[in-house]
N, C-alpha and C positions, 0 to 999 in steps of 0.2 A: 504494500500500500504506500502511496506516492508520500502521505503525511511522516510515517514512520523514515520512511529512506532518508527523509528530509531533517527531521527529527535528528536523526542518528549522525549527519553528517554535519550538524554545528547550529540546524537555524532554531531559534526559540521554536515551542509547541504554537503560539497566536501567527509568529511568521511563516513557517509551515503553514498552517490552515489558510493562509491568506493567500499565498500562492498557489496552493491544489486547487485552494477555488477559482482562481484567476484564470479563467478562458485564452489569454493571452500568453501564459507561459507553458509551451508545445513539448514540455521533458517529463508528461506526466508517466508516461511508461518506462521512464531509465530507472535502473538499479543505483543505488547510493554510490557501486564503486563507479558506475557509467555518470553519476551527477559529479564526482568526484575528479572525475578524469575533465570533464565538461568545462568547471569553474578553476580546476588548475592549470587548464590549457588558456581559458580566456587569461587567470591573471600570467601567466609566463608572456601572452604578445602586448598585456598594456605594462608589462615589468611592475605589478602591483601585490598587493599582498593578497589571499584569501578571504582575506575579510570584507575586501573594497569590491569584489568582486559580488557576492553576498551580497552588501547593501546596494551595490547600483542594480541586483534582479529584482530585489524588493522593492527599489522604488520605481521599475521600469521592466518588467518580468519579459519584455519583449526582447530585452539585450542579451538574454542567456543564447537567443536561437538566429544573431546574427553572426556572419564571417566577420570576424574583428582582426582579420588583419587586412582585408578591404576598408575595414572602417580606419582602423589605424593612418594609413595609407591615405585616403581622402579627410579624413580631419587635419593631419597634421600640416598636408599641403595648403589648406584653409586656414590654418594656426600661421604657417611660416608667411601667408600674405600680411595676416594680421600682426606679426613682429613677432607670434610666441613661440617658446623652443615648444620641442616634441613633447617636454615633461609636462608643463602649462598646459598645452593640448588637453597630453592626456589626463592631463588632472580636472578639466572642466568637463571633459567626456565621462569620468570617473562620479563625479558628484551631479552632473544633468545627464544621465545616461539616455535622456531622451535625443541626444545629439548625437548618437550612436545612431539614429532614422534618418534613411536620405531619401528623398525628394527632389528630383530633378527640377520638375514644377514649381516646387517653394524655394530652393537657389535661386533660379532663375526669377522671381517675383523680389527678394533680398536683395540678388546684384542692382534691379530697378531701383531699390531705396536706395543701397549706396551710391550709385551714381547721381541719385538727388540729392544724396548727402554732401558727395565730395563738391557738386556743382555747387552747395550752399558754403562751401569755403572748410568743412571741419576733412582732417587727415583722416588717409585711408587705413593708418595704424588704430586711430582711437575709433575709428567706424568696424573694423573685426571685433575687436575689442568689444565693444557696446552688443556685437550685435551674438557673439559668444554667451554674456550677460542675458541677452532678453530673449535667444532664442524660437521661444514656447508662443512670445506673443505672434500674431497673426501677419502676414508681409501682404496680404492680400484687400483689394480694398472693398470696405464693408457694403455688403448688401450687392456684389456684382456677381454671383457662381464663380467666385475663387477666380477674379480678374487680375494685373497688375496693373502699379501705376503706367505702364508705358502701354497699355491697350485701351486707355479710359482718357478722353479726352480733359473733362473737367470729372474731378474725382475727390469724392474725401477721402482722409489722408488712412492709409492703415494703420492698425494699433501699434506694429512694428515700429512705423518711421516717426509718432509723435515720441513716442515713448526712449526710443535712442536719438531723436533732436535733444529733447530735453536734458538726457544725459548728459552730450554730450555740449551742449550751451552750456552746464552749471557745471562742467570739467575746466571749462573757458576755452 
């Protein structure tokens, strides 16, 4: 049983329950040495402890069942436009493991803010930066079926790009 394997391999009894229940994490049939093998493999390619590994499925149970060294690979490439080393990377993919999701769709809606950004005079270091930071919020502008600003002539702004202006105005 998925709770006991889970159990047995380090997560509390409520975090177990939480994850067997979660429709989203696809490892309900592995064996504890197969979950074992799973989350020592993930932390060996983001060079992290066993334990980091753990909390980013808990807070994101979808990360157990991606290729992370695909992901390694395109985050870090992302990190190095933004200024950050591999480590920084991986440390904000580590604690927002929802960044570990790609979306070609939603990059490409992102590059559109920062291109608004960088036109509005702020650096494309603090614009990765910001946008590592806010991630989750939305690049898309509201109320269009998941438009971008560069397909909407007069548009309101996304939550994305009000939200890292701001930042980045009160950074100076």
């Amino acid at each position: 049983m998925l709770l006991e394997e889970l159990v047995s391999i380090g997560f509390g009894r409520e975090e177990a329950e939480r994850l067997a229940r979660n429709n989203s994490f696809h490892h309900k049939n592995k064996s504890s040495q197969e979950l074992i093998a799973l989350f020592t493999k993930i932390s060996n390619i983001y060079n992290c402890a066993y334990e980091e590994v753990k909390r980013a499925i808990l807070i994101f149970p979808q990360f157990a069942g991606y290729d992370h060294e695909r992901v390694v690979r395109q985050k870090t490439r992302l990190g190095r436009m933004a200024g950050l080393s591999e480590e920084e990377t991986i440390s904000y993919v580590l604690d927002m493991p929802i960044l570990a999701n790609y979306s070609t769709k939603r990059y490409l809606a992102v590059f559109d803010i920062a291109r608004q950004l960088l036109n509005e005079g702020f650096s494309k270091e603090n614009i990765m930066k910001a946008f590592f930071l806010y991630y989750p919020k939305s690049p898309y502008v509201p109320h269009s079926d998941r438009k971008r600003i560069s397909q909407i002539a007069n548009y309101e702004e996304p939550p994305l790009l009000k939200v890292m202006r701001k930042k980045l105005k009160k950074e100076g």
